[in-house]
N, C-alpha and C positions, 0 to 999 in steps of 0.2 A: 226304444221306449222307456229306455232308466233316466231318473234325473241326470243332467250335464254334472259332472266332476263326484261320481261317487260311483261307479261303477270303473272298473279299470280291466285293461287288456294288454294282452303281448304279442310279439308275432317274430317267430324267426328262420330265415328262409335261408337257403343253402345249397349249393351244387353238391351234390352223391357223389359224384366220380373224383371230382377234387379236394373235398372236404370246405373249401372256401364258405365260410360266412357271407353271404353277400347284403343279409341286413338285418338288423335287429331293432324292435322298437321295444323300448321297457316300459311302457304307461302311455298313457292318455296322453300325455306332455311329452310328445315326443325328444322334445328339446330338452327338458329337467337332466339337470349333473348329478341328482342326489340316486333313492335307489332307484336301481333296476332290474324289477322284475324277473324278465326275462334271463335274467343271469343268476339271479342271486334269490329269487321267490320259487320257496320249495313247496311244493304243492300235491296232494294226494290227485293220483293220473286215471283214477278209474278205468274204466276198460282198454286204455292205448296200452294196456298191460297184458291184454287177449291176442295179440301176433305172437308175442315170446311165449305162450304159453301153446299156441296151435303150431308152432314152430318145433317146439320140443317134442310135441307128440310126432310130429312127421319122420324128426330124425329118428322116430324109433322104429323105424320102417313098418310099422301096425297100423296105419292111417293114412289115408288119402282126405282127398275133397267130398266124395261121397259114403264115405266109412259113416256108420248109423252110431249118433251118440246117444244117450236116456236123458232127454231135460224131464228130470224127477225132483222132489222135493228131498232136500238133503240135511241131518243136523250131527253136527259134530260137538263133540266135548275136546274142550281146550283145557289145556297141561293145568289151568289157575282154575278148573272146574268149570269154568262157564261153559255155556252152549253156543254155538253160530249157527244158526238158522240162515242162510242166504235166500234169498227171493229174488225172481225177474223183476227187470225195474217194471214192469207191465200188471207184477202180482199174479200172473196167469202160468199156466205149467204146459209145455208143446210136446212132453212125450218121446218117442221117438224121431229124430232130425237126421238129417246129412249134415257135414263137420262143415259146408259153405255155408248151409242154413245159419247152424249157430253162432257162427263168426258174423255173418253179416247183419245178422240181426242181434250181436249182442246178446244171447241168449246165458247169463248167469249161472243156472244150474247146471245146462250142459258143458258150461268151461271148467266150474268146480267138478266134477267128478273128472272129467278130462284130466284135468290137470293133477288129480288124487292117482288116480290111473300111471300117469307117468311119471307123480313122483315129484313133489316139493324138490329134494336138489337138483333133478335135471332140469326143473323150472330156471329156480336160481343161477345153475351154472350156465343157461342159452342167456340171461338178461347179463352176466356178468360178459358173457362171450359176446353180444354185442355189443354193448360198452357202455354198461353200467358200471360205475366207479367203486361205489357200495357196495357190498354184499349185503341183500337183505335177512331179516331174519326170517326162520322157516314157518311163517305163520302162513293157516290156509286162507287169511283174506289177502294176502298180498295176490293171489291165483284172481282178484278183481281189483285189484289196485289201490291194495289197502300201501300203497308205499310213497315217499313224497319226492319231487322230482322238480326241475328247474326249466323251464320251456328251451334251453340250450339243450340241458342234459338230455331232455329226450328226443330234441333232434340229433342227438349224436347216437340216441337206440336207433333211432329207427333208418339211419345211414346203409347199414347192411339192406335193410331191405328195399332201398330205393335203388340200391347198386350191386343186385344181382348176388349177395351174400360177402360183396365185398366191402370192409370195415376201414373207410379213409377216414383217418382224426381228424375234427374240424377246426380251422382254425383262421383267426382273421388277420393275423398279420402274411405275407409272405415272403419280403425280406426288410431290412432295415438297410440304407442307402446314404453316403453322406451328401453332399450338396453340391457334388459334381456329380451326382446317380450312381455314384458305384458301390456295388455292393458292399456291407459291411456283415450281414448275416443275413445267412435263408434258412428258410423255413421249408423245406422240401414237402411234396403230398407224402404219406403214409398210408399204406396201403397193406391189409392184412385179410387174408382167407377166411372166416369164419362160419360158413355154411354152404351146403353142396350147393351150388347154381339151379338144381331140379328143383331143390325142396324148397327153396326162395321163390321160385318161378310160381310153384303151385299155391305158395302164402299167398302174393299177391294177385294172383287170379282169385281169388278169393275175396281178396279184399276189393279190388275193381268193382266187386258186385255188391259191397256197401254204398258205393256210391249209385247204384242203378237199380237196386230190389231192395236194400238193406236201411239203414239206420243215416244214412245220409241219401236216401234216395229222391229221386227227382234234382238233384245237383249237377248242372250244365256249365262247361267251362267250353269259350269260345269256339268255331269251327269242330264241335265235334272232338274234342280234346278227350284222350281217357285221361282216367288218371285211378288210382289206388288209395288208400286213407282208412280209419279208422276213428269212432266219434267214441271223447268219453266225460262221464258225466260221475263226479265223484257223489258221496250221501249227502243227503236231501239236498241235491242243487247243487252242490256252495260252488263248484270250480266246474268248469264248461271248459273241453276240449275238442279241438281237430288235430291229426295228425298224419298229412298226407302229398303224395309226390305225383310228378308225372316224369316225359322221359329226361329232363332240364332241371327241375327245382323239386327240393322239399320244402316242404311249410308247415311248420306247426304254431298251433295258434292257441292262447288259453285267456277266459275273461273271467273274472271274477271279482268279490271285493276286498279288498286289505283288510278289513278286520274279520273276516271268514262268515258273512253272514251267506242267509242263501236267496240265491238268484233267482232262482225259478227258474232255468234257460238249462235244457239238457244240451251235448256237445252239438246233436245237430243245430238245435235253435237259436245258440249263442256265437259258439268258435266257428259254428261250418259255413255261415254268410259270410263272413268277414275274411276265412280262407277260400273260400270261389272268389270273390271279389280283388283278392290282393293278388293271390294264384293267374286268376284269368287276364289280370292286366300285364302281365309279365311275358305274354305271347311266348307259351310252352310250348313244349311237343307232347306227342301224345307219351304215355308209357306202352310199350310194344314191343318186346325182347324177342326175340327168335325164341321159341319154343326147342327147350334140350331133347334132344334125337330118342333118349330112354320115355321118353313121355307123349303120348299121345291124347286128344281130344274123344269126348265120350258123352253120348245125350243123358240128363238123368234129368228126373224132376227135381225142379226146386225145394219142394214141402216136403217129397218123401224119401228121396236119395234112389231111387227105383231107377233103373235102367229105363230109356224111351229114348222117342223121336218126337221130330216135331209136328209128326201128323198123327201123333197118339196121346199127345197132352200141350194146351198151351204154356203150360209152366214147365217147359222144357226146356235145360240152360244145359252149357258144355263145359266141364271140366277136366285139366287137366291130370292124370292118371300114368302110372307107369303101364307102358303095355303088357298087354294080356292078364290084366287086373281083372278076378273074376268080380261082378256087381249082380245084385239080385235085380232080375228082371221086371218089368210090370204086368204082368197076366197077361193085361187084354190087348198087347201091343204086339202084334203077329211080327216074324221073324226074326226076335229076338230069340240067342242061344240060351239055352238053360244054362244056370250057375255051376262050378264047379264045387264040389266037398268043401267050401269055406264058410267062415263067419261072414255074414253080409258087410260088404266094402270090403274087405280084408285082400290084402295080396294072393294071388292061387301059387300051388307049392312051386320054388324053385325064386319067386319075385324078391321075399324076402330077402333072397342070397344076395340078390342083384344089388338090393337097394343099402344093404349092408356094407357089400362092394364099394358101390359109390363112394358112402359116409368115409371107409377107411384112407379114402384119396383125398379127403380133402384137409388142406394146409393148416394148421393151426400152432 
């Protein structure tokens, strides 16, 4: 619905397991030599910045999917005295949530305090660990994506998480050949460990459900496709994002316009059409990882993170959880166990060790 030649977009798509670029468009003009976007337009990422942030909480072995956050009103004083007041982009406050809730809906305050909780440098150090080039500075809006980024760059964040926590560089050449075909340089896959395989598993089970309950929902890819994703939408408008994989491709996709004006189009209403559309004509697979053995599936409500079934509430979704994670039950939902001595969602004693465990095995 924007004028022809004034609004502009990008899209860059990419195999996880190999790191292969398989396409990139830098503008409107597909064909245009001059810039390109998509490589070289650095852009404030808004919420595609809420995986690395619910990521770091996981690795702290203190949080699951239904671990209860506070979407409260928050104000900080910054070192040059000013104040940050954050607000949902909705303007409304949900209180107490499950960590799926707030992920998939985007919820603001409950990621700032989240992410206060676990601490600005372990923020930094998971976005660096995925493969952010930068180091950013330790500012609390970057916890919302106060940071600027190039729709390549952050298809190469969000790599780990479409491949199970493993981090291939991307790259579009794969070898250089002379004109009998023989090789003259390869470019081999690189492949790097950067997060336990569980704590991945349970990101994107997470995230699945942006596309189905959350902030990209009602989004249908061909035959029943899942797929996983995260929508973001930087201040007032100006840059629309999608960022999201199935078991075949990643796709991220960002529109906006060159001289930074604002669009009106939040990530779902902008980047997220244009990523089902490019996404679903590429005849995917679905995303569907074998579920890691320490982890088991668990009824809880959507809205309140409460233990259930599905003949005790219709907003009853299944997350997955390390086993024998104690969750606070729903009252009135008969044979459900009582909680053990824990904080609600918290691991019951001895889990922590476990998940501790895990983190120390994995490659970095």
């Amino acid at each position: 619905g924007k004028r022809k030649g004034t609004l502009e977009g990008t899209v860059v798509i990419a195999e996880p397991d190999s790191g292969d670029v398989i396409a990139i468009v830098g503008g409107r003009n597909a064909g245009f030599d001059g810039f390109n976007r998509a490589v070289d337009a650095r852009r404030p990422i808004g919420s595609l910045v809420k995986p690395a942030v619910f990521l770091a909480a996981l690795e702290t072995g203190r949080y699951n999917p239904a671990t209860i956050l506070d979407d409260a009103p928050i104000e900080l004083k910054l070192p040059d005295g000013k104040r940050w007041v954050p607000q949902n982009y909705t303007r409304q406050v949900y209180g107490p949530v499950p960590m799926i809730y707030a992920l998939s809906e985007s919820l603001n305050l409950a990621t700032v305090r989240l992410g206060l909780d676990v601490g600005l440098p372990k923020v930094i150090d998971t976005l660096v660990k995925l493969g952010m080039e930068r180091k950013p500075a330790a500012n609390p809006a970057l916890l919302l994506g106060a940071l600027d980024m190039s729709p390549l760059e952050v298809a190469q964040l969000y790599v780990p998480l479409a491949n199970g926590g493993f981090k291939s560089r991307l790259r579009t050449v794969r070898a250089v050949v002379d004109e009998t075909g023989k090789p003259l340089k390869r470019f081999p896959v690189q492949v790097e460990a950067v997060s336990n395989p569980a704590l991945i598993y349970q990101l994107d089970r997470m995230m699945t459900e942006v596309l189905v309950r959350g902030t990209a929902a009602g989004t249908r890819l061909p035959d029943g496709v899942v797929a996983a994703g995260k929508t973001g939408t930087s201040n007032d408008t100006r840059d629309s994002w999608f960022a999201g994989f199935t078991g075949t491709h990643l796709a991220v996709v960002w529109v906006g316009y060159d001289d930074n004006r604002v669009t009106g189009l939040t990530g779902g209403s902008g980047a997220l059409p244009i990523w089902a559309e490019v996404v679903g004509g590429l005849r995917p697979t679905s995303w569907e990882p074998s579920m890691p053995e320490i982890l088991e599936n668990r009824w809880i409500e959507y809205y309140t993170g409460l233990e259930t079934t599905p003949e005790c509430s219709l907003d009853a979704i299944q997350v997955p959880v390390v086993q024998g994670v104690a969750l606070p039950p729903r009252a009135d939902c008969p044979g459900l166990a009582a909680p053990a001595a824990t904080q609600p969602g918290t691991p019951a004693s001895g889990i922590v060790d476990r998940v501790k465990g895990l983190l120390d095995k994995v490659i970095r």
